[in-house]
N, C-alpha and C positions, 0 to 999 in steps of 0.2 A: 504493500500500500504506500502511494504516494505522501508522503510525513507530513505536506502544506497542508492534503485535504483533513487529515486525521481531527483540526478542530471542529472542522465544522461540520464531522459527521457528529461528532458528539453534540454539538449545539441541536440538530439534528433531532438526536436520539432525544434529548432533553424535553425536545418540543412537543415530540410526538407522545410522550410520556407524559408531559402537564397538561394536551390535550386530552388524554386517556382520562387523566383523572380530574378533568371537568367533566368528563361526563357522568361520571359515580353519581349514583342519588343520592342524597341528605338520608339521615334517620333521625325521626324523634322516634323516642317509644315513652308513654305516659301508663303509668301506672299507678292507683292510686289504691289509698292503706284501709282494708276493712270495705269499701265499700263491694258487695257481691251482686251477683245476675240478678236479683229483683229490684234493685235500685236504679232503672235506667226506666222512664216512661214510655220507651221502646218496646220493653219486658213487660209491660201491663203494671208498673207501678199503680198505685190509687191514689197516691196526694202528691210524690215527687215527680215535676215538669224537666223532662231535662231536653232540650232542642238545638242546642249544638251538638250535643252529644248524639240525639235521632239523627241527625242531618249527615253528621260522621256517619253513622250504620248505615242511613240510604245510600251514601256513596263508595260504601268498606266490599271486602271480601270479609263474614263473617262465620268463624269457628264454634258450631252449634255445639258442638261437643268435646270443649276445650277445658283440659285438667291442670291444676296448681296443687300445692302442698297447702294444710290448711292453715297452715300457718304462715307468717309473714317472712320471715330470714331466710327459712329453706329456697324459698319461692326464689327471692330475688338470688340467691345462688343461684339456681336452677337456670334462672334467665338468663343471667351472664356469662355463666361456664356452659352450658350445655350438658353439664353431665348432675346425674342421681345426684339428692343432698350426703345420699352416704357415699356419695366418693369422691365431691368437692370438700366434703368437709364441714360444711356448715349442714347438722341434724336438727339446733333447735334454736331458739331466739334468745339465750341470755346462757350463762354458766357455764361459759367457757366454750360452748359446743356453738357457737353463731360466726363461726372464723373461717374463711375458704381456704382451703390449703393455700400458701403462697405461692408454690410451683406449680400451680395451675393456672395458663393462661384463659383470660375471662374478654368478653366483648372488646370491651375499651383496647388490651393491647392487640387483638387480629387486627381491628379497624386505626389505631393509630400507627401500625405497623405499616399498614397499606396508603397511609399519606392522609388520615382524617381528623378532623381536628376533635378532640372527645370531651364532653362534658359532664358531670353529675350534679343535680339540683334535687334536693330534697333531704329524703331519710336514705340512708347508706343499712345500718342494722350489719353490718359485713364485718364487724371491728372496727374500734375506737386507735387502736395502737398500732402503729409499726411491728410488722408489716401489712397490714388488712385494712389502711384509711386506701379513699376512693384515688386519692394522689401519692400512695403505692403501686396502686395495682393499673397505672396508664393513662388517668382521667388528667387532662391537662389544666380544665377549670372548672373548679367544683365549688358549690358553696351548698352546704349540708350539717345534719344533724347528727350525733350519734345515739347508735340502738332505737328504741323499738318507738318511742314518741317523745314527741315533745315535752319534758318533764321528766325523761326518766334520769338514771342513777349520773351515765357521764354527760349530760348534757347540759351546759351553762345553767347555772344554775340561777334560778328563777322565771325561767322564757314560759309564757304565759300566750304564747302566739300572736301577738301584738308587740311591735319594736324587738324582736328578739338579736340575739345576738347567736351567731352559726359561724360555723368554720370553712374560712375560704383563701382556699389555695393551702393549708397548712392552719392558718392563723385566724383566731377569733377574731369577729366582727362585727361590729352591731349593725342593724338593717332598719328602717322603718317600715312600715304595714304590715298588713296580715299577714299569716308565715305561707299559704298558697299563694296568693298574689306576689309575694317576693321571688318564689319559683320559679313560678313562668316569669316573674319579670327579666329575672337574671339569663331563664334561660336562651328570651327570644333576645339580649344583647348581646347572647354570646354567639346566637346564629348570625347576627347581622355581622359582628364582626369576620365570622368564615367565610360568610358569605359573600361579603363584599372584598374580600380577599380572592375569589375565584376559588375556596378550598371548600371538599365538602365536610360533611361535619355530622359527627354521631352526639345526638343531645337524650339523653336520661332522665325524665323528669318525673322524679317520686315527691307527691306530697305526701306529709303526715296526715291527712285529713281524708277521709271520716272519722280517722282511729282515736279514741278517746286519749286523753281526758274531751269531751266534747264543748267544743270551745267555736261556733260559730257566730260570721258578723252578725250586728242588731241586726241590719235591713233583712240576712237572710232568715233567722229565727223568726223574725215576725212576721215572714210572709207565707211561711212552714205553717206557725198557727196560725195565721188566719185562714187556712183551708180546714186545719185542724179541729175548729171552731163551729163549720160547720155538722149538721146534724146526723148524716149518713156517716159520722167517725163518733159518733156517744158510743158505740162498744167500747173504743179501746178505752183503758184504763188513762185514768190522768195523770199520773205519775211516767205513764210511757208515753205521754204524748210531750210531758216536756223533755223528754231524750228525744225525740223526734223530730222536734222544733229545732233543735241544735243540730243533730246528726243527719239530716237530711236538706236541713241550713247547708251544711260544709258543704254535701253533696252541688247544690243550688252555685255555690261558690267555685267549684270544679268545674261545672257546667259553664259557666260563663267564662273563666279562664281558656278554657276549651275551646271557647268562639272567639276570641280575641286574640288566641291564638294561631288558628286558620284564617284570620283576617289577615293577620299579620304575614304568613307566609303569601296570599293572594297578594298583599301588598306589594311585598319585597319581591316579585317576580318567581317565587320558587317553590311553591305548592307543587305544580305539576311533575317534579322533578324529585318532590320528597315521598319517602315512605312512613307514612304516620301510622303507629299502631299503640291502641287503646288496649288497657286490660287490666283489671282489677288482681289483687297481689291472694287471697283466700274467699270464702266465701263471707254471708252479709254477721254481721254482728248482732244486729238487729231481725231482721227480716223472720225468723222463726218467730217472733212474737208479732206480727202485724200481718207481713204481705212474705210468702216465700215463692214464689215463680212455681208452683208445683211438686216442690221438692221439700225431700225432709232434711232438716238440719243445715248447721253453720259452723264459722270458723270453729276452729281446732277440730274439727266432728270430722270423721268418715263418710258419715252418710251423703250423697249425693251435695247435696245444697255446700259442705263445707269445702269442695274444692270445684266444683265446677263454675266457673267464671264468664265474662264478657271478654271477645277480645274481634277487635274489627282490624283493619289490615288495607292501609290507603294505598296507591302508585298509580296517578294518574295516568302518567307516561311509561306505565312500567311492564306495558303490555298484559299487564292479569285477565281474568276475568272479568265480564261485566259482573257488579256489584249484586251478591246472591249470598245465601248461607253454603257453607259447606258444613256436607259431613264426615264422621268418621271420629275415631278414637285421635285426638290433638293435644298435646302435652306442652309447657310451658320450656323444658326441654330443647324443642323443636325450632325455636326463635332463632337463635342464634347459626347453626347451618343454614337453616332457612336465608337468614339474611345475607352471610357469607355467598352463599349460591346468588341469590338476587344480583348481590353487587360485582358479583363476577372476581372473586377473590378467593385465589388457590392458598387452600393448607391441607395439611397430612395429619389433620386431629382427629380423635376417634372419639365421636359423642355419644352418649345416651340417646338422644333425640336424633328425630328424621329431618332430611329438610325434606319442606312443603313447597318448593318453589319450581317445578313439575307443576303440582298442587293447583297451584295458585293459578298455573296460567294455563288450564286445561287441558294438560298432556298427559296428567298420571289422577288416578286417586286413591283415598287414604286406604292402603289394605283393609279388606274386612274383615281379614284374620290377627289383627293386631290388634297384641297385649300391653298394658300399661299397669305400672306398678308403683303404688304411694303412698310412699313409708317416712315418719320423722320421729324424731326420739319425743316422748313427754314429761311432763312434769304433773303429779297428782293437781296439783291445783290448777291447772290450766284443761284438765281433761273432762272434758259432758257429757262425751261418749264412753257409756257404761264398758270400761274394758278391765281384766285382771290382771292387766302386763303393766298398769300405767308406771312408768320409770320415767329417771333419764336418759338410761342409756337406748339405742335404737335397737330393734330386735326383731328377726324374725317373721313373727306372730304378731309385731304392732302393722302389719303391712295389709296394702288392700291389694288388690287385683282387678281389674277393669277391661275386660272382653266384651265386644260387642255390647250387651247390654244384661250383661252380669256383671254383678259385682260381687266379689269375696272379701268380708270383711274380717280381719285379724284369724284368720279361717276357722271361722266358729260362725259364720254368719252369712249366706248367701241368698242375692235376691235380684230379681227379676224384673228393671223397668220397666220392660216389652206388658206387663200384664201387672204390677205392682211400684208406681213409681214414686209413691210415700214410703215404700220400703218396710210394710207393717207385714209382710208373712217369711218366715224365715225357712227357706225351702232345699237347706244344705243337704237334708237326708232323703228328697225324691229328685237327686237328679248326680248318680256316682259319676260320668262319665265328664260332664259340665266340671265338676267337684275335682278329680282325676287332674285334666286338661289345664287347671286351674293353678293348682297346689304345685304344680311341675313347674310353671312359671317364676311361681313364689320360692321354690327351692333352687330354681337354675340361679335366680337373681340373686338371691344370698349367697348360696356359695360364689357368687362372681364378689359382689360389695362385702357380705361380712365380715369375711378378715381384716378389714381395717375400716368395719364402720364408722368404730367409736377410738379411731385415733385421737390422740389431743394435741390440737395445735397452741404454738407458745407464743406468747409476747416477746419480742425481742428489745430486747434494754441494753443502753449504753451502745447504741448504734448512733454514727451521726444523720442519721433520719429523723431521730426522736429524742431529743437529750436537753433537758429532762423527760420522761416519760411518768404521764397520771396516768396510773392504776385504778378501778375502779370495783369495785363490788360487781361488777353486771358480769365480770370473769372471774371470777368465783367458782374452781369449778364444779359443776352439780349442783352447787346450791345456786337459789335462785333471790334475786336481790334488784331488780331493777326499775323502781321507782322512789323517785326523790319524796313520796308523802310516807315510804318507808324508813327514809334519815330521818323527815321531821319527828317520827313518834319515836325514835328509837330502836327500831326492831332488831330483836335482840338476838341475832347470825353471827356464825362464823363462817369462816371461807378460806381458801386457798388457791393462790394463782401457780400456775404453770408457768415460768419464766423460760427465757435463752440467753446468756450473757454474752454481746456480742462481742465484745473487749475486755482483757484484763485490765484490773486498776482498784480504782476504793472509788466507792460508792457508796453513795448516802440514800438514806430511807428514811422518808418525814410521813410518821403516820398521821392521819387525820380522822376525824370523824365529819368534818365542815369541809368543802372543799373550797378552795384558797381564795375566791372570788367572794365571800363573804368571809372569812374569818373569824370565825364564831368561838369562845372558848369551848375544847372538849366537854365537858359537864353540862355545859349550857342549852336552856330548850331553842326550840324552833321560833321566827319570826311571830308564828301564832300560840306560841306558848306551850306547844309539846315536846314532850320527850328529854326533858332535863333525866341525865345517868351519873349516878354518883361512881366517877372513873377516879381513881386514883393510883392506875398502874398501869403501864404497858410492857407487852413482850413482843420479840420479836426473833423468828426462828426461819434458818435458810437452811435445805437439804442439800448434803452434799456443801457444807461449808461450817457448820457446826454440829460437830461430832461429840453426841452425850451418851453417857455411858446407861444401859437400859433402867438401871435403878434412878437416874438425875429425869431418865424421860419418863418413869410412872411417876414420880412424886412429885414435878413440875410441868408438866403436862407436854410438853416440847420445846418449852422456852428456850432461847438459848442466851437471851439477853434481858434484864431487865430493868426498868427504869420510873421514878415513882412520878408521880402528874401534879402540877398544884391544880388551883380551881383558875388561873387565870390562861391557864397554858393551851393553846389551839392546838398547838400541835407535837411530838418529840419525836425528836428522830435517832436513827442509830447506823453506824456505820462500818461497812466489811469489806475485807481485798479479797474482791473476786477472780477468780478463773476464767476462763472463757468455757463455752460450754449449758446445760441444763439446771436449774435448779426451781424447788418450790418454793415458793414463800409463804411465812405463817406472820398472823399478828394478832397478838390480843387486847381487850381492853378489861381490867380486872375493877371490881372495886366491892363496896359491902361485904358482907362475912360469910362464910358458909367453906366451902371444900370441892371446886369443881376446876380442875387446872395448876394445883399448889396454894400452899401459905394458906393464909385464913380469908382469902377475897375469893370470890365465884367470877369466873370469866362473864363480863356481860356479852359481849360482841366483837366480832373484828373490826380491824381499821376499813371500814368503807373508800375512803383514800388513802392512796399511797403513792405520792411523787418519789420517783429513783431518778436520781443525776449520778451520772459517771463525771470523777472529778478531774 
């Protein structure tokens, strides 16, 4: 080759490559927290109007028979990675088990791998810590919450969903308006700016809302009741019409974001060009007690109603289908190949999920011999579905099975929409072969994910990603701790984190029970006057770095440090030269008399905070 031409074939090559990747579509995908299939006036709602949201459906491809986890964290794994919650790693929403493995790549890095600009706006629920925040794992600009809602355990403490403060790019920040409206507002500047860049752009837009605490605007609450007021709603109780007034408010408020949102892309020239897809993250929270679309059951539940969801599927230009239902067994799974295929983006990743994108543009449809399987670990208090497995850890027997139109629930339960779609007759013992067919699915799949279902993935500390690094009760593991009206009373847990040290050196550990944005003395009650704990001791205990002899560990419970509290003191801290490597940490808080952990104080609780700096 002649060496003058050699620049400008590259210029060339360059061109023909930045042309390529003008032409990639946009992706929003909107997901939203708790709201389920009966909350769309599409679905035959009876008081909630939603008309952006109908107007999206009149123009979607829509997944009649589209499955989620019923709970919130697994789900949003599921969407990002494409594969099973037991083999991303994230099985439940808090206790250490809400973490996607780190070496699994998820949405954000295929698409920003391929030239896209990536955002996250909303609730994350993925991990608060290095490595598992959204600006680990590929998202370039993200401004979001951590764990499960607004108010819980690591979340700024006091956000109230008005003026809140979120985390963007890394770093707290305060925001004015309501915490959906700041979503979409963040997220349609972040499109403008790709956009008007020539880049395309993957936008993630998770609000916290419907999902309690239910905290919707005046105008929307009051125009919830005022339908509610009317005479054809005297059944419902009046205690659940003021949750409804608030919870179907938020909805009212999503729905409009929704339109203003599609404005906005008609606006800015690039609707035609985008793939918008709507979908709800579990089933309704509510909906069992008013309006259920036909079905029995709700979030965390099995039963039908707790994972089958809304999910529409926009590309103007994308060649799909005219705008119809589709059906066929469709899994949340499924997203991510799906859209890979769409945008015309080669990888060698092996998913759980199918793509649909065939599917979508009338080439193939969804086999009719496909099995779908969905499993996530529990926790007793979170569980309404009468099971005898309820745990944390995932298992087995907590799984369903979903064939054509049977369902196998934790296999003790098998039922028949096609002729039973409230799911009231349990018909496991007249039909072996169904049963048979069933249970094979359920054991091939375990033996594939079980062996590392309930892996435990660790916070990494003393990394220059995270340093300092807050700890927080919501990783705890197994035990369950993640709401802040839980520090106001007190609640009187212990816990234990899974750590990783990513660096040798000395490292400090400042226990708390306040976390540092109020400053509250340890003993001290809450803003509203709960949960004063008479602490006058802390301990503090690392595996694999304080090594007691088994008689120092029955008599003092595992301490390995101890140090006494006055009544002014927020916080104490204690300090060890780490290894690099694994370790657990322990902390307690002692105080009053009795005998449960050493000496004459009774452990009340662990440190709910724990800031670690490597020094």
């Amino acid at each position: 080759m002649n060496p003058s031409i050699r620049p400008y074939l590259l210029i060339v090559a360059f061109l023909v490559a930045t042309a390529a990747l003008a032409k990639q579509p946009n992706i929003i995908i909107v997901m939203t927290d708790d709201q389920g299939y009966p909350e769309l006036s599409v679905n035959g709602n009876p008081i909630l109007k939603t008309p952006h949201l109908d107007h999206l459906h009149s123009e979607s491809l829509r997944l009649e028979d589209y499955h989620v986890s019923p709970m919130c964290a697994p789900t949003r794994g599921q969407l990002l990675t494409g594969l099973d919650a037991a083999r991303n790693g994230c099985i439940n929403v808090s206790s250490g088990r809400g973490l996607l493995r780190p070496e699994v790549p998820i949405m954000a890095n295929f698409f920003g791998d391929a030239g896209y600009e990536t955002g996250l706006f909303g609730k994350w629920h993925l991990g608060s810590n290095y490595p598992f925040r959204p600006e680990d794992r590929g998202f370039d600009e993200t401004c979001w919450f951590p764990s499960s809602h607004i108010g819980s355990v690591p979340d700024f403490w006091g956000n109230d969903y008005f003026d809140d403060t979120y985390v963007n790019n890394g770093k707290w920040k305060k925001y004015k308006g309501y915490c959906t409206d700041v979503f979409f507002e963040e997220s349609m500047s972040f499109m403008k700016q790709a956009a008007r860049q020539g880049k395309p752009f993957l936008s993630i837009i998770m609000p916290n809302t419907p999902h309690g605490p239910l905290v919707a605007k005046d105008k929307d609450e009051a125009a919830i009741k005022k339908i509610l007021d009317q005479p054809e709603f005297d059944d419902i109780d009046p205690e659940m019409k003021v949750r409804l007034a608030d919870y179907l408010g938020m909805i009212l408020n999503i729905d409009e974001n929704m339109g203003a949102m599609m404005k906005f892309l008609a606006d800015e020239g690039i609707k035609d060009d985008t793939i918008v897809i709507f979908q709800t993250d579990n089933g309704s929270t509510h909906g069992p007690r008013y309006y259920n679309a036909g079905m029995r059951g709700g979030k965390t539940e099995l039963w039908e109603g707790g994972h089958r969801v809304p999910c529409f599927i926009s590309w103007p230009n994308g060649g799909l289908l005219e705008p119809q239902d589709i059906q066929g067994l469709t899994q949340v799974q499924d997203m991510l190949p799906t859209l890979l295929d769409l945008c015309n983006i080669p990888n060698d990743a092996k998913f759980d999920g199918m793509s649909l994108a065939s599917i979508l543009k009338g080439k193939a449809v969804v086999p009719k011999d496909r099995m779908l399987v969905i499993n996530y670990s529990r926790m007793p208090s979170f569980v309404n579905y009468p099971t005898p497995f309820a745990q944390t850890l995932m298992q087995r027997n907590l799984g369903e099975v979903l064939w054509k139109r049977w369902r196998l629930l934790e296999d003790r339960e098998l039922y028949n929409l096609e002729t039973d779609p409230l799911q009231q007759n349990n018909v496991i013992d007249k039909y072996p072969k169904v049963l048979s067919k069933m249970r094979g699915k359920l054991d091939d799949w375990w033996a594939d994910v079980g062996p590392n279902a309930n892996d435990v993935q660790r916070v990494i500390i003393g990394s220059e990603h995270e340093n300092p690094s807050r700890l927080t009760g919501c990783e705890w593991l197994d035990v369950f701790i993640d709401q802040q009206r839980q520090i106001r009373v007190g609640q009187h847990k212990t816990g234990y984190w899974m750590l990783e040290v990513a660096e040798p050196g000395e490292y400090d550990f400042e226990l708390r029970r306040w976390p540092k944005e109020i400053d509250r003395p340890l003993v001290a009650p809450s803003e509203d006057g709960q949960g004063a704990i008479p602490i006058t001791q802390a301990s503090f205990y690392l595996s694999n770095y304080h090594h007691l002899s088994i008689s120092e560990k029955t008599a003092y419970g595992f301490e390995g440090e101890t140090k006494q509290i006055g009544p002014n003191d927020t916080s104490v801290t204690f300090t060890a030269q780490l290894e690099k490597g694994p370790i657990a940490l322990h902390t307690w808080f002692r105080g009053g008399s009795g005998h449960r952990g050493g000496g004459n104080l009774s452990t009340i609780l662990s440190a709910y905070y724990v800031y670690v700096t490597k020094k």
